[in-house]
C-alpha positions, 0 to 999 in steps of 0.5 A: 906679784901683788898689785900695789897701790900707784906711786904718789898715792896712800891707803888712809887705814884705821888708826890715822882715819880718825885723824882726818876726820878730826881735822875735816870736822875742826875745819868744818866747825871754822867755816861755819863759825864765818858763814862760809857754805860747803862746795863739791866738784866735780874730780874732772873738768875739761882740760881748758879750764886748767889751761885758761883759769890756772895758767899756761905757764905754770908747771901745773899745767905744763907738767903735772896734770892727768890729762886723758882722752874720754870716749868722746875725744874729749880732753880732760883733765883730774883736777890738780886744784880747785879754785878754776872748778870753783869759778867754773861752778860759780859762773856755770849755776849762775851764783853771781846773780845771788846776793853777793858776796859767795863764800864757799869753802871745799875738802877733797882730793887733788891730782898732780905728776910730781915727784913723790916726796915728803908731804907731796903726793900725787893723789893729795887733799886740800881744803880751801875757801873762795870768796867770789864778788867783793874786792874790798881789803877785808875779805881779803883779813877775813880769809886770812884770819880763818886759817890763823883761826884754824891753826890755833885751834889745832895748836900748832905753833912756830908759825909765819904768815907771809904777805905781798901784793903781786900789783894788777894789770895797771901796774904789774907791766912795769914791775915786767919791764924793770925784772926783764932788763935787771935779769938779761945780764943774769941769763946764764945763772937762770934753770931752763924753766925761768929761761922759759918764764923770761919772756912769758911770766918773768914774775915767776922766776922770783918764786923758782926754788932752784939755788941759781936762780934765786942767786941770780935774782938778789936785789931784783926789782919787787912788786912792791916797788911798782904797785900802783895808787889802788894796789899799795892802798889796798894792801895797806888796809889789809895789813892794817885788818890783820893787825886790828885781828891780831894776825902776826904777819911778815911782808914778804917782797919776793912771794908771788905764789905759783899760779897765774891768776893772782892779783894784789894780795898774795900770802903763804903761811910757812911752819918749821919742822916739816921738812925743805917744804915748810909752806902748809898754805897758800893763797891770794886775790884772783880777781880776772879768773871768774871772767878768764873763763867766761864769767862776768868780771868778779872780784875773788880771794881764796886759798888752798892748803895740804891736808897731809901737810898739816896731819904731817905738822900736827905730828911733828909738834905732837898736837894730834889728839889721843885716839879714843876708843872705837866701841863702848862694849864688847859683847862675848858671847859662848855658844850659837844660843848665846850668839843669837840671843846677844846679836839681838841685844847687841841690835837693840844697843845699836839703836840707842847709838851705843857703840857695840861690837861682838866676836865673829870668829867663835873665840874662846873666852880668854881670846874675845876677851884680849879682843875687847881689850884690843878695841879699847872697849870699856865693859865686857858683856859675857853671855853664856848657857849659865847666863842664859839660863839664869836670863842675866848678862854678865857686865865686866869692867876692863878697866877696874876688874869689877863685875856685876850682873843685870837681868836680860831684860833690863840689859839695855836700860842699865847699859845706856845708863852706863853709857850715857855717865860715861859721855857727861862725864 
């Protein structure tokens, strides 16, 4: 039997490549266009980075990271999201000594053991930013307005920004109690997860998908019922930023988002037509992680979302770009004198960055003619002993059907001519 690649994971083939490239240089562009500066991480990071920074009680950690022993006897762990690397690098190279704030943003494959589903993945990739030592309101509308940025310029549509505040260590113990005492009497209907949570993150339980627990949870006390002075002024600044960029948001009590860390402001953007898992981001305020690992105290705002969760959207609203052609010019060459001399013509086209492919296979005309057709080349460059002898290359349009000839010698001038029209046009 053949090997097969592991459950969870995809081959990313030619044909839907150039998709992810579109993506990654349309989310590049953003980033540059708000001052945001690229980081790269390591794939593994010591177990305890996961545990202290994204939350012992969060599934993540309790059930869907790869963890293994190295050779050291060292726990470590595939990274299943990057915001904890972030900060771990942050504090590591000492960025906090530098003018502040730090706004970096990331592209890269995550790793978690999860049900493969649609959209969900076990080896998937996110791209997020962080914005690590400010904690004023508008960091918080700048990074939210990047992704209503970059989802326009990708032309999606039918989209819902969803805004909370989840309060902070001031008042969220209130908001605790008030949850733990309206649940109690509610126990019964709770999954064996948020039995779990009651007592360790009770504020989870809100964010449970299961039907029960969400029944069991109608008319639940909210974070926004307990936000203190400073959170509720907070979160009124933003809501007020966001209105003055013209971010059409919705606030939502009951979002608290997965992960441990958060603090104050909490959003998801959701979009229709991709299935029950309709959240292609997520993000929010984590201003105690920099200093839960080890850090000094540092105000942090980021988020993350799915890449094969917006290639899946982009999809379904039919706003993935044509795919272009893959060579300018196909270069047909018959006999071994023809291919030597049209590989060195083909080298010299290389040069002035015109892409140009050539047969390998020794094909006839007719076959290496369909396989120029096939790469969506525009020109035919035949090259035979008839041609050699007469020092012309044979240059045939496959979109007109027209043809004409140019002497070897002037054959790249007259192609970069050509193919320069065709760039400008």
């Amino acid at each position: 039997m053949a090997i097969q690649r592991p459950k969870g994971t995809q081959d990313l083939l030619p044909g839907t490549v150039e998709q992810w490239q579109y993506l990654e240089e349309t989310m590049r562009c953003v980033c540059r266009e708000y001052g945001y500066d690229e980081i790269r991480t390591p794939m593994f990071e010591a177990t305890e980075l996961f545990q202290r920074g994204v939350g012992q009680t969060t599934d993540i950690v309790k059930k869907e990271m790869y963890t293994f022993l190295d050779k050291g006897d060292r726990s470590m762990t595939l990274r299943p999201e990057l915001t904890a690397s972030v900060c771990r690098a942050y504090v590591e190279n000492k960025l906090y000594g530098q003018p502040q704030p730090i706004k970096l943003f990331y592209i890269g494959p995550m790793f978690r053991y999860e049900r493969p589903q649609s959209g969900r993945f076990r080896q998937f990739h996110q791209f997020g930013v962080e914005v690590l030592g400010a904690d004023q309101a508008v960091v918080d509308a700048e990074v939210i307005s990047l992704v209503w940025d970059l989802y326009k310029r990708l032309g999606l549509t039918k989209l819902e920004v969803h805004v909370n505040s989840v309060g902070c260590p001031v008042c969220r113990p209130k908001h605790r109690v008030q949850l733990q005492e309206f649940l109690t009497t509610r126990r019964d209907g709770l999954c064996k997860d948020c039995l779990d949570r009651f007592d360790r993150n009770p504020l989870r339980i809100l964010d449970c998908k299961n039907p029960a627990c969400q029944a069991a949870t109608i008319g639940a006390p909210t974070t926004r019922d307990t936000l203190c002075e400073d959170c509720s002024t907070h979160f009124e600044k933003v809501l007020a930023f966001l209105e003055a960029a013209g971010v059409v948001c919705r606030v939502n009590p009951r979002l608290v988002r997965g992960l441990d860390y958060y603090t104050k402001t909490a959003f998801e953007v959701m979009v229709e037509e991709i299935g029950a898992q309709s959240a292609i981001c997520g993000g929010g305020r984590y201003d105690g992680l920099v200093e839960e690992i080890g850090g000094p105290p540092t105000p942090g705002f980021g988020f993350a979302m799915g890449m094969e969760r917006i290639l899946a959207a982009l999809q379904v609203q039919h706003k993935l770009p044509e795919e272009k052609p893959r060579v300018f010019a196909m270069l047909v060459a018959l006999g071994e004198k023809a291919q030597i001399e049209g590989f060195s013509l083909m080298s010299a086209l290389r040069t002035q960055s015109i892409p140009v492919s050539m047969d390998l296979l020794n094909r006839s005309l007719k076959a290496q003619l369909k396989a120029a057709d096939r790469q969506g080349a525009r020109y035919a460059l035949i090259l035979g002993e008839q041609e050699l002898e007469e020092k012309v290359l044979l240059i045939r349009d496959l979109t007109l059907g027209e043809q004409n000839q140019v002497p070897l010698r002037k054959a790249v001038e007259e192609i970069n001519k050509m193919y320069q029209r065709g760039v400008n046009a």
